[in-house]
matplotlib code that plots the C-alpha trace (Angstrom):
import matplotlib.pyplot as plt

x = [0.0, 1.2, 2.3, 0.5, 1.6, 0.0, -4.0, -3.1, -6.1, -8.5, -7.0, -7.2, -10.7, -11.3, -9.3, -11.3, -14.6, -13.8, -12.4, -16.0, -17.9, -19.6, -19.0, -20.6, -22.5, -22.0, -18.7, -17.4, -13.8, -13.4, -10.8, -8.3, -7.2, -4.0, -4.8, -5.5, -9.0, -9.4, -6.4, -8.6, -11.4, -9.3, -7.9, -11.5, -12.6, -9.8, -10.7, -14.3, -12.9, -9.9, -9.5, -7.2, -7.6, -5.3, -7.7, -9.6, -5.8, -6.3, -3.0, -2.6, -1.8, -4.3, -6.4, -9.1, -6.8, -4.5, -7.8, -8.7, -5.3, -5.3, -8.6, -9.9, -12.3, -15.5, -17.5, -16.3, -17.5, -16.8, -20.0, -19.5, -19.9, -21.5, -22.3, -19.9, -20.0, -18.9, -21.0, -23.1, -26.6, -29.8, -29.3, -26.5, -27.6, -30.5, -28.2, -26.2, -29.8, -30.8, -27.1, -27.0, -29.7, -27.4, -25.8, -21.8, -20.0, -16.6, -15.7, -16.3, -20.0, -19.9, -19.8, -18.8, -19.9, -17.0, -18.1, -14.8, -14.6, -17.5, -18.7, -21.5, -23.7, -27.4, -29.9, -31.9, -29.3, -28.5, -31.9, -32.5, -29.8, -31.3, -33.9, -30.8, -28.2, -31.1, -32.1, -28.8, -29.1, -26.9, -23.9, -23.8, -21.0, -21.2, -18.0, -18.2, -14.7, -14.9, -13.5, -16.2, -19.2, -20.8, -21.3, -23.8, -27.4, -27.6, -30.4, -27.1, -24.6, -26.8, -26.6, -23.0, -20.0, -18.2, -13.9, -11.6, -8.3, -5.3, -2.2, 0.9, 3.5, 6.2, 8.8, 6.6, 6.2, 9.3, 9.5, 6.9, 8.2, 11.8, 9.9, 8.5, 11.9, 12.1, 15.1, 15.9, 16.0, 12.1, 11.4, 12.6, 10.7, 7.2, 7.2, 7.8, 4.9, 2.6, 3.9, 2.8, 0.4, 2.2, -0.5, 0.2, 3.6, 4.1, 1.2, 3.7, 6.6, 5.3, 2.6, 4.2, 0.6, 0.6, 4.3, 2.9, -0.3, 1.8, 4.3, 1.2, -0.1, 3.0, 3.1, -0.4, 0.6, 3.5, 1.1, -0.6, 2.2, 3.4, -0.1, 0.3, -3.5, -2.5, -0.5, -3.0, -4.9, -3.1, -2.4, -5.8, -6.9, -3.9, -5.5, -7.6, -10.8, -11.5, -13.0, -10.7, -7.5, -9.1, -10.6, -6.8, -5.4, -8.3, -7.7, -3.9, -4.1, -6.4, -4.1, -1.7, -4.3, -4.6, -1.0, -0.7, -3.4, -1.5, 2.0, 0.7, 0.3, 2.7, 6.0, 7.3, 4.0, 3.5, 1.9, -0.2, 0.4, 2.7, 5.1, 6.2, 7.7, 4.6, 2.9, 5.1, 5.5, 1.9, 1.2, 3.0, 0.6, -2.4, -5.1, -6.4, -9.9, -8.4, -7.1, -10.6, -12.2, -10.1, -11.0, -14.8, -13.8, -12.1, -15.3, -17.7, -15.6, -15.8, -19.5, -19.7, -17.8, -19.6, -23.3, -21.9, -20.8, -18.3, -14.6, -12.9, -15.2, -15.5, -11.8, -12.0, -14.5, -12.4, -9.0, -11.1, -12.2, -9.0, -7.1, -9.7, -9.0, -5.4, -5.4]
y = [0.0, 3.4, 5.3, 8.2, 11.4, 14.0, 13.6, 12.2, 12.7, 11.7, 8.3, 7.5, 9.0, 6.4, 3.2, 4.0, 4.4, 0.9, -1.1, 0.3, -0.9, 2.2, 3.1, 5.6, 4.1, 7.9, 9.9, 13.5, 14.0, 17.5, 19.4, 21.2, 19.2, 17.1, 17.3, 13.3, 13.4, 10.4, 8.8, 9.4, 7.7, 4.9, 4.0, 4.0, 1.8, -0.7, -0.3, -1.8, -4.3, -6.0, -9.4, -9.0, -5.8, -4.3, -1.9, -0.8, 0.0, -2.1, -4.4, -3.5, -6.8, -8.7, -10.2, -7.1, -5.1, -5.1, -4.9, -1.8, -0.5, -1.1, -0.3, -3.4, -4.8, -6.2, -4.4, -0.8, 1.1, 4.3, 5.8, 7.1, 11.0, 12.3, 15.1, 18.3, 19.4, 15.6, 15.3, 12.6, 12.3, 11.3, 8.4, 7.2, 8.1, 5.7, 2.9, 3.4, 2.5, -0.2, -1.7, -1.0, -3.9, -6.7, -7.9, -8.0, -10.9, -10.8, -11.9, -8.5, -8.1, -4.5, -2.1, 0.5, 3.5, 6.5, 10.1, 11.4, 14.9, 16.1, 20.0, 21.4, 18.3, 18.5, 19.3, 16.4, 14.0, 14.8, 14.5, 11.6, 9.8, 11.2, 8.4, 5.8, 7.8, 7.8, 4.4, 2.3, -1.6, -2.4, -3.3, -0.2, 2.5, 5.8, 8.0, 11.7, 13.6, 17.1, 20.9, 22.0, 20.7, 23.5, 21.4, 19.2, 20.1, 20.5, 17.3, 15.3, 17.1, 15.8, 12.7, 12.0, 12.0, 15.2, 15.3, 17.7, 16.8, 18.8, 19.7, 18.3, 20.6, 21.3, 18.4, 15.8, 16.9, 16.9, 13.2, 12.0, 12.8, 12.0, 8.7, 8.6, 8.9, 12.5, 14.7, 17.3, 20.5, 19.1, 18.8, 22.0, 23.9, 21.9, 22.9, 26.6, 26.5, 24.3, 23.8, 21.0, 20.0, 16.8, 15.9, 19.0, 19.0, 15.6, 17.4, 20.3, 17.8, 15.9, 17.9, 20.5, 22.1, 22.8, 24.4, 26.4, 27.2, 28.5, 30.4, 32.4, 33.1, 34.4, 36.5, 38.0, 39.0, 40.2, 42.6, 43.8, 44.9, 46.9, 47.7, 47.1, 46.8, 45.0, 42.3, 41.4, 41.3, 38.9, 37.1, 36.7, 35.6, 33.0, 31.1, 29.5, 28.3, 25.4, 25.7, 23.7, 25.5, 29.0, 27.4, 26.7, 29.9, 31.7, 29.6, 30.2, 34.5, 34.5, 32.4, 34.8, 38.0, 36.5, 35.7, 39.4, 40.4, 38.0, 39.4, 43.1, 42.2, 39.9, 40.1, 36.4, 34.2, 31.5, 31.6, 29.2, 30.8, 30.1, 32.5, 34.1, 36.9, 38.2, 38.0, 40.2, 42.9, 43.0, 43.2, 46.7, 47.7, 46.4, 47.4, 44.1, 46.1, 45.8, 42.4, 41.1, 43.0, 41.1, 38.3, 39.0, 39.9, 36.5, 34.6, 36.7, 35.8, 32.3, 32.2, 34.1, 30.9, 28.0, 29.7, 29.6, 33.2, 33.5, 32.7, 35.6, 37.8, 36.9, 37.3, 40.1, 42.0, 40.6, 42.5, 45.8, 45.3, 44.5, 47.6, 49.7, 48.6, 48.7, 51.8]
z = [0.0, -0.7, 1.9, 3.2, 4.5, 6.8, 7.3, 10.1, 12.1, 9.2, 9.1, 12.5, 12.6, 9.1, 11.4, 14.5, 12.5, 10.7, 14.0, 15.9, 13.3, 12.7, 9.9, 7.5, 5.0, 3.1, 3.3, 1.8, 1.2, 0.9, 0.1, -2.8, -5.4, -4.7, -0.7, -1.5, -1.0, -3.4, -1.8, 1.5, -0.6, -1.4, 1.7, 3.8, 1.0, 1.8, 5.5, 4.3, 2.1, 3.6, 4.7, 7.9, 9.3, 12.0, 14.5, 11.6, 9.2, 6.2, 5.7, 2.0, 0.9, 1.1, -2.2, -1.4, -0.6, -3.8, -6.2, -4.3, -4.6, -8.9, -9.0, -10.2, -7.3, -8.9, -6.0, -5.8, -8.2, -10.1, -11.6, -15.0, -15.4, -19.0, -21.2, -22.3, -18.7, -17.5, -14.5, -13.1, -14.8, -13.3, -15.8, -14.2, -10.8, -11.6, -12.6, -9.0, -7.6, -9.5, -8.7, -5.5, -4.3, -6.0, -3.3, -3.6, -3.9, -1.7, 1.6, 3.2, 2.6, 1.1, -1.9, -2.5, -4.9, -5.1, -6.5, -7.8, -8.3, -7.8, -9.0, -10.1, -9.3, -10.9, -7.9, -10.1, -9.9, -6.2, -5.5, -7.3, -4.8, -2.4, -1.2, -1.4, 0.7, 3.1, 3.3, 2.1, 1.7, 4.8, 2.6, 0.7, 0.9, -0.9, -0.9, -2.4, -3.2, -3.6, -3.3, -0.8, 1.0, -0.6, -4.3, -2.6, -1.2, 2.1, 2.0, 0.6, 3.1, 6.5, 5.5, 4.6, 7.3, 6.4, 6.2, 5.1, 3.5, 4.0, 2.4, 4.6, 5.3, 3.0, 4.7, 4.7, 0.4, -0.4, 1.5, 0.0, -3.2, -3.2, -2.1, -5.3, -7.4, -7.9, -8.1, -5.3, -8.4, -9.5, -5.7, -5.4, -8.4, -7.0, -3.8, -4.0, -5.9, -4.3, -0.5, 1.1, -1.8, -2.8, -5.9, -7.3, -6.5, -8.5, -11.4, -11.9, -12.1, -14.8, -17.0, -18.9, -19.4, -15.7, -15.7, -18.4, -16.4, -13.4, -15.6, -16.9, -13.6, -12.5, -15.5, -15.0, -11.5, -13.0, -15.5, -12.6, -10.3, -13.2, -14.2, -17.6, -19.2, -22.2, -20.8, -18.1, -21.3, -23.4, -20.3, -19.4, -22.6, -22.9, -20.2, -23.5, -23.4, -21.1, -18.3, -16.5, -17.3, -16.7, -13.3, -12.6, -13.7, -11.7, -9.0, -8.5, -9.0, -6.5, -4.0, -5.0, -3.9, -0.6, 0.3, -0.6, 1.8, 4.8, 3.7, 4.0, 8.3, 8.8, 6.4, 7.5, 7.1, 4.8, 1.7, 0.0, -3.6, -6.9, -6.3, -3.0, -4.6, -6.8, -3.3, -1.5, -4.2, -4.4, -0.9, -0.5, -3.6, -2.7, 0.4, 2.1, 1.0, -2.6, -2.4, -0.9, -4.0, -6.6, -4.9, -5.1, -8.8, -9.3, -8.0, -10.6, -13.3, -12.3, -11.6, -15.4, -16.7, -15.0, -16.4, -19.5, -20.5, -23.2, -21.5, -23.7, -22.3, -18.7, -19.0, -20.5, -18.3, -15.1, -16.7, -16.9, -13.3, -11.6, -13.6, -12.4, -8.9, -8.8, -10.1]

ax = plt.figure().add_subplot(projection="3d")
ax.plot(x, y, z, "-o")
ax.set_aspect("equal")
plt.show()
């Protein structure tokens, strides 16, 4: 089994739910992406599954144990997400229910049903689940991953046992990735730009599209310290038009506002942000009443984008905005 660093608390809270024998039929992992809230998933699901348990800590090498692990285990299930958006239909929240009252077939008695990544879930689908979350066949396990507790209806969110995953701190990513074989330079580059974030750490080390992603970032910050309208512009509109790589780039200038609004009281705190030193500059530029504006400015763009307003001119209205607040 891999190992796992930091969530410390989550696991044992996981082992002690699973060695009680109460455990939650319905689970949210919540938490940024790369915090290993599917790892989290994972590892409760061979909690459920495995054949020699120690005190609820699966042994990860058992026959269950090793399917989980490789994803192969006849009875845990990944339900299929459709449609441009891809996101879980009614039509496949409907098959989940018809599947879930055949009985599993392995020595542990359960299934299991994992949500990956869920955002932006149709109330109809979510409600359509609703009745089984509820009412489970006593073998059936339900695990939700997601960015905040706040995708899910609040109907869905009573029912589930709610966990965040965190990023570790930056020691225990760099050991978990020179664990994984990587040089001390990549280690290096990752982690000043994603802390103790060790999925993203190890994204940024091997997806050049991300390198690229952060190096864009940087270079709108860049634009805005030196206030320079038409390269925020170009910048802006470089981030393309999927809604995943503008979700990212969005995401990561924003980190980047609020490390500027910590920096501005306290010169020596961390930062959560791609670059440390686009934070600092702009925090001796920037009010913490103009950083929380970009923010807000960052979140209308986003909203703009996920109702289906043109990307180029989401972006585009968000450049005008944050001139005209920095002046």
């Amino acid at each position: 089994m891999e190992n796992i660093y930091g969530n410390r608390q989550l696991l044992d809270t996981l082992a002690a739910m699973a060695s009680s024998g109460r455990t939650a039929h319905s689970v949210m992992i919540c938490g940024d992406r790369g915090t290993g809230r599917k790892l989290m998933a994972r590892y409760y699901t061979q909690a459920l599954m495995c054949e020699q348990p120690h005190n609820g800590v699966p042994c990860g090498v058992c026959h269950a144990c090793t399917n989980v692990e490789k994803g192969i285990h006849p009875d845990v299930i990944f339900p299929e997400k459709t449609g441009k958006l891809g996101n879980y239909s009614v039509a496949t929240a409907r098959e989940v229910i018809a599947d879930a009252y055949v009985k599993p077939n392995n020595s542990s008695g359960c299934k299991v049903y994992i949500f990956a990544d869920c955002h932006n879930v149709d109330t109809r689908t979510q409600n359509t689940l609703l009745k089984l979350i509820e009412e489970p066949p006593e073998y059936a396990y339900f695990i939700f991953t997601c960015g905040s507790k706040s995708e899910f209806l609040p109907t869905i969110i009573s029912r589930c046992v709610c966990f965040t995953a965190s990023p570790c701190t930056e020691e225990e990513a760099r050991a978990a990735l020179a664990d994984k074989g990587y040089s001390a330079d990549d280690i290096d580059r990752a982690v000043d730009c994603f802390h103790g974030n060790i999925g993203m750490c190890e994204s940024y080390i091997g997806d050049e599209a991300l390198r690229k992603r952060v190096d864009l970032t940087k270079a709108i910050a860049d634009s805005i310290i030196g206030k320079d309208e038409y390269a925020l512009s170009v910048g802006l509109f470089s981030a393309g038009r999927e809604r995943n790589d503008v979700r990212e780039v969005l995401s990561m200038l924003d980190k980047l506002f609020r490390d500027a609004a910590v920096l501005s009281k306290d010169s020596g705190a961390g930062t959560i942000g791609c670059s440390r030193r686009a934070a600092q500059i702009l925090s001796s530029r920037l009010t913490a009443g103009q950083s929380a504006r970009l923010h807000e400015r960052i979140e209308k763009a986003w909203r703009a984008v996920e109702s289906n307003v043109s990307i180029p001119l989401a972006l585009t209205a968000l450049g005008a905005e944050i001139m005209d607040i920095v002046g």
